[in-house]
C-alpha positions as YAML, in Angstrom:
chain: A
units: angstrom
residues:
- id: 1
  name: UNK
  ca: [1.04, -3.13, 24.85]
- id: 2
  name: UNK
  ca: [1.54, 0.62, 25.49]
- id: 3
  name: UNK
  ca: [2.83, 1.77, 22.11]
- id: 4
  name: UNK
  ca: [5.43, 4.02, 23.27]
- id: 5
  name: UNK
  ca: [7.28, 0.86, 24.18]
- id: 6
  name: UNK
  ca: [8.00, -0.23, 19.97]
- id: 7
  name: UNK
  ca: [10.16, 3.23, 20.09]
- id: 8
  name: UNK
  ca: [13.56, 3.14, 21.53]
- id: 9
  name: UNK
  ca: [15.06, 5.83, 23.64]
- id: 10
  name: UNK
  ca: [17.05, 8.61, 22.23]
- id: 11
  name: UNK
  ca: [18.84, 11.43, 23.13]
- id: 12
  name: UNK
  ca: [18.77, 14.68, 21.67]
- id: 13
  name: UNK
  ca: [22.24, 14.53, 20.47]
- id: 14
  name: UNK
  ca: [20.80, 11.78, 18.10]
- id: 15
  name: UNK
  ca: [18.70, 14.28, 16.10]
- id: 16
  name: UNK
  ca: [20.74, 14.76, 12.89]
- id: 17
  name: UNK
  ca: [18.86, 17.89, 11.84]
- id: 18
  name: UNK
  ca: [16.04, 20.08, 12.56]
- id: 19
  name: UNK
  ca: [12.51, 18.42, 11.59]
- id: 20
  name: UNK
  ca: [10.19, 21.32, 11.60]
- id: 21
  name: UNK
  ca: [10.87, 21.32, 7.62]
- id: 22
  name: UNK
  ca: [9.12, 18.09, 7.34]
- id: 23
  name: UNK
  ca: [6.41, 18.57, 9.42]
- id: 24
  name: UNK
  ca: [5.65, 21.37, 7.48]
- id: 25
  name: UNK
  ca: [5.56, 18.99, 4.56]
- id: 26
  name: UNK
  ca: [3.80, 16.21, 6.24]
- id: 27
  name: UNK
  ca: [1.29, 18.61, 7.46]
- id: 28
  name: UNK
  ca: [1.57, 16.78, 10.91]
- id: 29
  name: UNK
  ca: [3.01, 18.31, 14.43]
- id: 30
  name: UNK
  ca: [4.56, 15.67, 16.26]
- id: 31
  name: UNK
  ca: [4.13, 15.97, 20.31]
- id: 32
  name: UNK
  ca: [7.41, 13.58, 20.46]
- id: 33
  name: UNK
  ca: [9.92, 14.35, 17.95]
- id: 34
  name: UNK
  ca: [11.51, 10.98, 18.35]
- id: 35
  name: UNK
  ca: [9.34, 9.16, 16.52]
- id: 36
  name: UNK
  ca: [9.51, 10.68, 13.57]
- id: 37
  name: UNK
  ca: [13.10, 10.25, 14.15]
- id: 38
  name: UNK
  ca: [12.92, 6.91, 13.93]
- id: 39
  name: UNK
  ca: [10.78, 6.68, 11.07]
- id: 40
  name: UNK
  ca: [13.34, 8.79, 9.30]
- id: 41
  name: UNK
  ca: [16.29, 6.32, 10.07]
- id: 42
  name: UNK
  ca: [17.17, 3.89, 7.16]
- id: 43
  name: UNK
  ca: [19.12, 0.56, 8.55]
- id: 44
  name: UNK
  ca: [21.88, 1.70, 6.14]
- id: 45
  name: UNK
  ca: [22.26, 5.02, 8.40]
- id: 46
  name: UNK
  ca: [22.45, 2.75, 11.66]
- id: 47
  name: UNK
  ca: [24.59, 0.77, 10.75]
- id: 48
  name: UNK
  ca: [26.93, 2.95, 9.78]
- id: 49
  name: UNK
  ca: [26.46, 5.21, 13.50]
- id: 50
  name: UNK
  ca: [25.80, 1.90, 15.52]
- id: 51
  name: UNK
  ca: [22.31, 2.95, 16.38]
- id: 52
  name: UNK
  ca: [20.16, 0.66, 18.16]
- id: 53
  name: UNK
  ca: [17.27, 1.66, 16.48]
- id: 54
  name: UNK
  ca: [16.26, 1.81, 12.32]
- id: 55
  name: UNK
  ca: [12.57, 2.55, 10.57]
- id: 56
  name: UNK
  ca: [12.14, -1.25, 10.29]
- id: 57
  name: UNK
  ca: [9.76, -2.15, 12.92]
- id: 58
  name: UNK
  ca: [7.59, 1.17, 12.10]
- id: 59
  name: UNK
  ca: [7.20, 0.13, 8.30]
- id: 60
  name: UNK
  ca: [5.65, -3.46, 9.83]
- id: 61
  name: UNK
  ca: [2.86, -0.93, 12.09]
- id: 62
  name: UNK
  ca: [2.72, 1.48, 9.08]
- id: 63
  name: UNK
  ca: [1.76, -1.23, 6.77]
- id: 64
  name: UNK
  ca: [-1.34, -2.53, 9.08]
- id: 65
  name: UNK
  ca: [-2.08, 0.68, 9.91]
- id: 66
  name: UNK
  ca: [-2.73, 1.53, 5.98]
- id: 67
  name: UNK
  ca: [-4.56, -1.45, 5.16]
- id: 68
  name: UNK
  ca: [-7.33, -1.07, 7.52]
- id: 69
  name: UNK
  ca: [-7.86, 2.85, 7.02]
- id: 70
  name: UNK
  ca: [-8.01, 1.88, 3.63]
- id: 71
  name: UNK
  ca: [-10.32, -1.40, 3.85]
- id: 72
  name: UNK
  ca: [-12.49, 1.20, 5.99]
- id: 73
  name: UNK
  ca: [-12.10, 4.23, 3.34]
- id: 74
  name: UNK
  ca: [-12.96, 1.86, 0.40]
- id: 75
  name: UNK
  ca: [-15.97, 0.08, 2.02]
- id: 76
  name: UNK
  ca: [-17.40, 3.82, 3.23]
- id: 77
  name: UNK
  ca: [-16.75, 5.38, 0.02]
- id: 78
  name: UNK
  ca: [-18.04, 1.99, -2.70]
- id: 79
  name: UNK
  ca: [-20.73, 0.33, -0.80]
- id: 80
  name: UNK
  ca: [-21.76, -0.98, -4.34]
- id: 81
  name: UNK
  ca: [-18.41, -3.04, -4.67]
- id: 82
  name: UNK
  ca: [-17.95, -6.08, -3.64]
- id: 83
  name: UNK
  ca: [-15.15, -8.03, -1.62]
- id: 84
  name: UNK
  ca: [-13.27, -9.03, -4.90]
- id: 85
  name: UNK
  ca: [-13.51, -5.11, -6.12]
- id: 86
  name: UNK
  ca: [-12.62, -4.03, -2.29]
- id: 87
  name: UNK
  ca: [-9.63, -6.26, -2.75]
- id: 88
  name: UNK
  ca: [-7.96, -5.67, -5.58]
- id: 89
  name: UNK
  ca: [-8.43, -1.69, -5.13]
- id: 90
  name: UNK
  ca: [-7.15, -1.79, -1.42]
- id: 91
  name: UNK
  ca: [-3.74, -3.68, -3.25]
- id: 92
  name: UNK
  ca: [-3.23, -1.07, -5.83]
- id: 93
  name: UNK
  ca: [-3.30, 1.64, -3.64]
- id: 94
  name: UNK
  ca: [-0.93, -0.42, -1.08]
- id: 95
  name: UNK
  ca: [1.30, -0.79, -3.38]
- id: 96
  name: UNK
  ca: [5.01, 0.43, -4.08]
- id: 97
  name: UNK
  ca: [4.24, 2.59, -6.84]
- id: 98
  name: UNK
  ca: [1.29, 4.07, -5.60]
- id: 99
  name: UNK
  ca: [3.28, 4.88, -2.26]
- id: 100
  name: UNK
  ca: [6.24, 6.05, -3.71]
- id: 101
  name: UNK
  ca: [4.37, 8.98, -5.40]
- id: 102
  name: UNK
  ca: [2.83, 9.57, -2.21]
- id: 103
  name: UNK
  ca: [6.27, 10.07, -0.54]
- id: 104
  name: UNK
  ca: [7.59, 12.13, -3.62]
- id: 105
  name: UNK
  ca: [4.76, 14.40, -2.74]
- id: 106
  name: UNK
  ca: [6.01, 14.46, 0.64]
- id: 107
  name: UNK
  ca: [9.56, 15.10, 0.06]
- id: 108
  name: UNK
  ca: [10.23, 12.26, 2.36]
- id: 109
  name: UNK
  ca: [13.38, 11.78, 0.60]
- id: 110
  name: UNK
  ca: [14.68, 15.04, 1.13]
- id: 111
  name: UNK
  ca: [14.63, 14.67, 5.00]
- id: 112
  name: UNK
  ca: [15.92, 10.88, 4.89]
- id: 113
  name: UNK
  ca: [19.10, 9.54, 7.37]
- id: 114
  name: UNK
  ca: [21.11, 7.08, 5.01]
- id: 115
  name: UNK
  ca: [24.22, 5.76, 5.03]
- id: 116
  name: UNK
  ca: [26.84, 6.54, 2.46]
- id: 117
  name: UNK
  ca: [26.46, 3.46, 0.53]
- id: 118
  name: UNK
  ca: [22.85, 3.98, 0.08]
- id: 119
  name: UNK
  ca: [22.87, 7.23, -0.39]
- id: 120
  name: UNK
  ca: [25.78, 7.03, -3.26]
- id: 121
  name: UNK
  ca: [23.44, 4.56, -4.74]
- id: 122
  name: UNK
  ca: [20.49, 7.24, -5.15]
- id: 123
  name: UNK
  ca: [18.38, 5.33, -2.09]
- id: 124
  name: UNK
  ca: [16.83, 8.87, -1.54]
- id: 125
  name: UNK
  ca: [15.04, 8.11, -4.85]
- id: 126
  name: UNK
  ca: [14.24, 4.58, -4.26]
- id: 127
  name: UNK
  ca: [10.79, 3.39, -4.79]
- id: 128
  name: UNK
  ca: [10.72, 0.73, -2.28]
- id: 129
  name: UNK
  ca: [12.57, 2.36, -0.04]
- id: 130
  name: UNK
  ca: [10.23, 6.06, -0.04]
- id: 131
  name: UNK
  ca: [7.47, 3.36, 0.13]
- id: 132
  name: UNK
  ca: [8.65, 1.51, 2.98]
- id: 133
  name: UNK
  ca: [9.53, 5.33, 4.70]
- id: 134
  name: UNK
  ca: [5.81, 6.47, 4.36]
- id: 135
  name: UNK
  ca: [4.49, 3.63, 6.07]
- id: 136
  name: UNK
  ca: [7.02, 3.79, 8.87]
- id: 137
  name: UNK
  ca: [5.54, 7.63, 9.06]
- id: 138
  name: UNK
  ca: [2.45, 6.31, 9.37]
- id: 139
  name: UNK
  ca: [3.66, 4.24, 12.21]
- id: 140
  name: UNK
  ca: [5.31, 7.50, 13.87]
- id: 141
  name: UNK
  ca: [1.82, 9.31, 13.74]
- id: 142
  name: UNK
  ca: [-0.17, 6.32, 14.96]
- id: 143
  name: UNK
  ca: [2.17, 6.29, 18.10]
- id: 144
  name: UNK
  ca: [2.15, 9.70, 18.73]
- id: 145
  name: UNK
  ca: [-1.42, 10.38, 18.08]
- id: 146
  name: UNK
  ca: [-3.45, 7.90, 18.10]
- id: 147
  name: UNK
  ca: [-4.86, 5.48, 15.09]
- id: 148
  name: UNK
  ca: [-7.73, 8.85, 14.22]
- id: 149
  name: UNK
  ca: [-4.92, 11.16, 13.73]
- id: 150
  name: UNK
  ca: [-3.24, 8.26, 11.75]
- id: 151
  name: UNK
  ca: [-6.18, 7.68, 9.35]
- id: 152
  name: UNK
  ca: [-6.69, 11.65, 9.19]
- id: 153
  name: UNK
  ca: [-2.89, 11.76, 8.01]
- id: 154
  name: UNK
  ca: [-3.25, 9.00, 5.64]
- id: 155
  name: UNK
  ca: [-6.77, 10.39, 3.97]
- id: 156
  name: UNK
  ca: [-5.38, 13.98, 4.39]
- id: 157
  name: UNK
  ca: [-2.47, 13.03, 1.60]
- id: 158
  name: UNK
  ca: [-4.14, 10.67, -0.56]
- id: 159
  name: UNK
  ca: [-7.54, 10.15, -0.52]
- id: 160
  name: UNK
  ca: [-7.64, 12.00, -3.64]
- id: 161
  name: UNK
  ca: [-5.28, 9.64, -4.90]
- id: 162
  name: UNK
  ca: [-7.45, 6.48, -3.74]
- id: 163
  name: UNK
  ca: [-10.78, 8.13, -5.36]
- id: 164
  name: UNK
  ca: [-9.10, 8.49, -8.88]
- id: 165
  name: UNK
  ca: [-7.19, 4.98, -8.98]
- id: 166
  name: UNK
  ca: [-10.59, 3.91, -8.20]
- id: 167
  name: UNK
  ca: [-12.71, 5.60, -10.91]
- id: 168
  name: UNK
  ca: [-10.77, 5.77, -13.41]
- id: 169
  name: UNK
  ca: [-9.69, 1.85, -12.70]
- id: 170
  name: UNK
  ca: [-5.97, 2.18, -12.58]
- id: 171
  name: UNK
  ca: [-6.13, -0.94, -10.63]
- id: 172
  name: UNK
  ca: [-8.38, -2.99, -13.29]
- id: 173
  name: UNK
  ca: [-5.59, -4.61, -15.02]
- id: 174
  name: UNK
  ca: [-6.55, -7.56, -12.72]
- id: 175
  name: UNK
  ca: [-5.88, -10.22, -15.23]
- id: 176
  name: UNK
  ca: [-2.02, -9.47, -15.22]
- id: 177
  name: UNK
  ca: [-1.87, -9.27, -11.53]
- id: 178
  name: UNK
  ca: [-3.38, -12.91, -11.50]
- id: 179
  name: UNK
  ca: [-0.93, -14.33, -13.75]
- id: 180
  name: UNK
  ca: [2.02, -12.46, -11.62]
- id: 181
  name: UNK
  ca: [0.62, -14.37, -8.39]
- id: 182
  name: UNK
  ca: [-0.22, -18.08, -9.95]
- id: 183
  name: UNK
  ca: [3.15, -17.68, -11.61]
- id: 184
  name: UNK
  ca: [4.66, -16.81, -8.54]
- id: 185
  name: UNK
  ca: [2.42, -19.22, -6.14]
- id: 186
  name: UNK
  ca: [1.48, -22.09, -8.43]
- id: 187
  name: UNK
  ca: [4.41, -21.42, -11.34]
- id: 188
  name: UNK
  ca: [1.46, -22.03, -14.03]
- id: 189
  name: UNK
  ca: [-0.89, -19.60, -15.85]
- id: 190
  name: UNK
  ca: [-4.88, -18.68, -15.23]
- id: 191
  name: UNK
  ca: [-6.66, -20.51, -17.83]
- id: 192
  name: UNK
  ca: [-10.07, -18.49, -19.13]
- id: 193
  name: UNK
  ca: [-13.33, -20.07, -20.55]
- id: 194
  name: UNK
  ca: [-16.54, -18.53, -21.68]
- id: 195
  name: UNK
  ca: [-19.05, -20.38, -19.34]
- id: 196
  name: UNK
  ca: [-22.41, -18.63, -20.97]
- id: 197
  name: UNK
  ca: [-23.42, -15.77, -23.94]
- id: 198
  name: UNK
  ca: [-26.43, -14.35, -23.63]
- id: 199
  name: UNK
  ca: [-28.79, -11.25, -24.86]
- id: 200
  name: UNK
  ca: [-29.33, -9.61, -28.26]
- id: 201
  name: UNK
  ca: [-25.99, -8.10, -30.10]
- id: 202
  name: UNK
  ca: [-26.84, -4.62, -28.73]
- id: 203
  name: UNK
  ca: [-26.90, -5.56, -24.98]
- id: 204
  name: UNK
  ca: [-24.80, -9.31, -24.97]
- id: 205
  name: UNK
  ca: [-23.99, -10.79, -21.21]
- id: 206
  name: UNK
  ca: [-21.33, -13.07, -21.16]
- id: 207
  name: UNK
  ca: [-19.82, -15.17, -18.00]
- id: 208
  name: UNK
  ca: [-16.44, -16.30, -17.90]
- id: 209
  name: UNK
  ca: [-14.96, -18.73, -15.85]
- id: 210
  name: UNK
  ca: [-10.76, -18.68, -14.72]
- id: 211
  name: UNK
  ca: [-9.04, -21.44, -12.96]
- id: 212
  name: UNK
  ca: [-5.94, -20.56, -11.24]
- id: 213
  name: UNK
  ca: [-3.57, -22.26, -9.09]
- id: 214
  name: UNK
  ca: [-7.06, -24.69, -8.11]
- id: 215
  name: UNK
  ca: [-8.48, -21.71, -7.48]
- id: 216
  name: UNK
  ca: [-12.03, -21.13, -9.02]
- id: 217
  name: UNK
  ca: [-13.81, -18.16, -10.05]
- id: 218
  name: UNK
  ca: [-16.43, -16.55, -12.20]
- id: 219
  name: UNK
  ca: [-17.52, -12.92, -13.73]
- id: 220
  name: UNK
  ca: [-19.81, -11.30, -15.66]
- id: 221
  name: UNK
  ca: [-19.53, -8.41, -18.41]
- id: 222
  name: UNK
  ca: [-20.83, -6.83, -21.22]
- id: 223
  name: UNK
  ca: [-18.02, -8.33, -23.50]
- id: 224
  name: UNK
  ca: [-15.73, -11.28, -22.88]
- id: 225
  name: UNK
  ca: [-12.86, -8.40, -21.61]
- id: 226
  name: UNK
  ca: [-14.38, -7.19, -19.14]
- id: 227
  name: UNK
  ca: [-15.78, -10.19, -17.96]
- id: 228
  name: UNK
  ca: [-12.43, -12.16, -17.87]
- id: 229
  name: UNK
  ca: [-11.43, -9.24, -15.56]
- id: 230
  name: UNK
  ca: [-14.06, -9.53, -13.16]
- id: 231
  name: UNK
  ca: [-13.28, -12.98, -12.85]
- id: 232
  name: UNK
  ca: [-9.44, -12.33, -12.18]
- id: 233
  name: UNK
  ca: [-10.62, -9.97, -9.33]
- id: 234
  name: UNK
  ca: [-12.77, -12.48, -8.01]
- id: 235
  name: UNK
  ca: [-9.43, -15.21, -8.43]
- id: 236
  name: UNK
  ca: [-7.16, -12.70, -6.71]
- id: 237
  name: UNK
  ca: [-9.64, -12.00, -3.73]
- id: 238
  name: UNK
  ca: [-9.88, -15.73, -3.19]
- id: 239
  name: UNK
  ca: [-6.23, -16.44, -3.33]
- id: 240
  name: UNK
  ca: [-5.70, -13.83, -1.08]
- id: 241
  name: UNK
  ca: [-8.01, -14.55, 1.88]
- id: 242
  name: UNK
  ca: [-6.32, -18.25, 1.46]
- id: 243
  name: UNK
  ca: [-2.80, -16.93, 2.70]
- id: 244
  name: UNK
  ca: [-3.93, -14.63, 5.37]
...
């Protein structure tokens, strides 16, 4: 499929204001203006100006875009991790939060089209709704440039971002995310059991086991914390590759 066909026509007159402001924020010169357009155009706003077109289809792109310059940034960057650790860093930084500050950084709200409803409702400052905007940017880019200049745009604003969520393990608080998701999938709770102890009190190994949802999994740590956290990764990472 030739992806100028996902972006419907427009005219000029449908160009609400001037976007050389935000491609000075996005750091990105678009060779069609029209997708970015698009990627700027909440369902609210075309609903309102019976548009045929909204951002919704470009968040869907935007989102697979992101994941696999990100599976491909992670695995390049941590060789050392494995798929569990891949996993549960390459959800963090997919996630609203972390894409919402993205956008902030952006402005992306600034240069949004919403309707009045949405807008009177403070939409421009939205969390899901910045994050759902970045990835239909992301979309706009791939189409007008090419997935390269996509991944350049994406690791251009937050690769930074990635690096430091990574070492400094803002994602590590695995163990909650696996009771959000067996609570959600399975409506029960991960149950934890110290499989083996091992080593002298100054260096100790221990190996926990979690069950969750029938799922199975094991890790290994220093203390019974950090192990029980490995072991949610690993739970999370299986779960995961179940549903795709």
């Amino acid at each position: 499929m030739v992806l100028e066909a996902l972006t419907p026509a427009l005219c000029l007159k449908d160009m609400n204001h001037d976007l050389s402001d935000i491609e000075r924020d996005l750091q990105y010169t678009f060779s069609n203006k029209v997708y970015l357009q698009v990627a700027l155009t909440h369902t609210s706003y075309s609903h309102e100006h019976t548009l045929e077109y909204s951002n919704e289809r470009f968040e869907l792109l935007g989102d697979a875009v992101l994941h696999l310059v990100l599976t491909e940034f992670l695995m390049q960057t941590y060789p050392k991790d494995n798929e569990g650790q891949l996993s549960v860093s390459r959800s963090y930084c997919e996630s609203e939060p972390f894409l919402y500050e993205a956008a902030v950084k952006m402005n992306l709200g600034r240069y949004l089209n919403l309707g009045k409803g949405e807008e009177a409702s403070g939409g421009r400052n939205k969390e899901s709704l910045l994050a759902d905007t970045l990835e239909a940017v992301i979309a706009a880019v791939h189409i007008d440039g090419g997935y390269k200049k996509a991944e350049v745009f994406i690791l251009h604003h937050i690769s930074e971002e990635i690096k430091r969520a990574h070492d400094e393990e803002f994602y590590i608080d695995s163990k909650s995310e696996l009771q959000k998701l067996t609570q959600q999938l399975y409506s029960t709770l991960p149950k934890y059991k110290t499989v083996e102890e091992s080593g002298p009190d100054h260096e100790k190994n221990f190996i926990v086991s979690v069950t969750a949802g029938g799922v199975n999994a094991e890790g290994c740590g220093r203390n019974k914390k950090n192990a029980e956290k490995e072991a949610a990764r690993k739970a999370i990472a299986k779960i995961q590759s179940c549903r795709i």
